[in-house]
C-alpha positions, 0 to 999 in steps of 0.5 A: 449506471449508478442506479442500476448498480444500487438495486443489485446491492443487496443481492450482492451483499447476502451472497458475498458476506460467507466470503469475508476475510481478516486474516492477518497473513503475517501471523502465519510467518514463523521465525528463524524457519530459513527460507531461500528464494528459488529464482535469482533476478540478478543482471535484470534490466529495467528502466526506472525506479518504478519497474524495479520496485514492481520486479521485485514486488512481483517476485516477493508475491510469488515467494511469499514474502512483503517488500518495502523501499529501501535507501537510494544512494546519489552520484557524489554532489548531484541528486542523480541515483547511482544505487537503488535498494529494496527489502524484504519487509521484516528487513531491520528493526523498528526503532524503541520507543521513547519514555513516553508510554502509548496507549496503542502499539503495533505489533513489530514483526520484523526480524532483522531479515538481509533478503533484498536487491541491489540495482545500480543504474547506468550513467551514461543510458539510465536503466537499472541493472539488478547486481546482487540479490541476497535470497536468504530469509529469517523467516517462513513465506505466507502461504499461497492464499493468503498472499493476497493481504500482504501490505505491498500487494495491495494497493486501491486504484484511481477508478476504485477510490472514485467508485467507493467516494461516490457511493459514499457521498451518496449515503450507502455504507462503505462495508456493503458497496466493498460487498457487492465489490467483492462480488462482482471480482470473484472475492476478495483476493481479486479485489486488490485491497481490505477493508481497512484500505478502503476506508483510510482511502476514503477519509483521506479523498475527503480531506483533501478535497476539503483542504484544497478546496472547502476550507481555503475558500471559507478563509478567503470569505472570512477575510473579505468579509473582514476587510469589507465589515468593521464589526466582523471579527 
């Protein structure tokens, strides 16, 4: 399947490169243009933290808007979840900086925005219900399409990051397999991630399983030798 996969490559690659995206979505965002949610989630019923989060991750992407994952507030001396909160991603502001200067900073485009939901799970069944939901944003959504690069929207499944590390592994370069990638789904909006996703997906597979396998085996072949050999230091 690889094989096959590899002779079509570069086909893939000519006809996909015209497609190539960049953008950043969050420079189309203007500030201080108000923009309220259409639709109320309010009295959904989900069962754990993972429905909750994608509920209303669904209903940011189709707003326009990022989401992140806010504090979660615990059921007096237990680690039981009384109250889960999640957040539009221009929620508050980054902390300053210290005295140290950095040779590199991101760009901080939060804007101190109060859209976000409340869930209060039930103690007795465990289900979250959704009892308030603050709609009113600081700032202007990102247009329809370019919502496919907003942060919380993309995400590299398990088959993907495998797929990507064996053509890695195997010598081709990462940039023309994303291509051919791209290709295949029709452009990158259907792909689910970027570029820069893809690589930092990559690098971090690979040292995992350099942590968790290549390096603490050599340490433990370096301490038997040391063990077995007086001379061996």
């Amino acid at each position: 399947m690889v094989l096959v996969w590899k002779e079509n490559l570069n086909n893939a690659l000519d006809q996909s490169k015209e497609n190539d995206v960049d953008d950043d979505p969050e420079s189309y965002v203007v500030v201080g243009q108000d923009f309220e949610e259409p639709v109320s989630l309010e009295d959904s019923v989900v069962k754990d933290d993972d429905e909750a989060y994608e509920l209303y991750n669904s209903h940011a992407f189709r707003n326009g808007f990022g989401t992140r994952k806010g504090k979660k507030e615990y059921r007096n001396g237990t680690k039981i979840v009384r109250q889960r909160f999640f957040v539009c991603a221009y929620e508050g502001f980054k902390k300053a900086d210290g005295v140290v200067p950095k040779c590199y900073k991101k760009i901080d485009r939060r804007t101190g925005c109060k859209a976000s939901v409340q869930f209060d799970v039930d103690k007795k069944t465990g289900v979250y219900v959704l009892s308030k939901h603050s709609r009113v944003h600081n700032h202007s959504m990102v247009h329809a399409n370019k919502r496919f690069l907003i942060r919380s929207q993309r995400n590299i499944s398990k088959e993907q990051l495998a797929f990507l590390t064996t053509f890695s592994c195997s010598g081709t370069k990462l940039v023309d397999v994303l291509r051919a990638m791209r290709k295949e789904v029709g452009g990158e909006a259907n792909l689910g991630f970027t570029i820069p996703d893809a690589y930092d997906a990559v690098n971090a597979e690979k040292k995992n399983k350099l942590d968790g396998c290549d390096s603490n085996q050599l340490i433990r072949w370096f301490a038997m030798r040391q063990a077995n050999e007086h001379d061996f230091y």
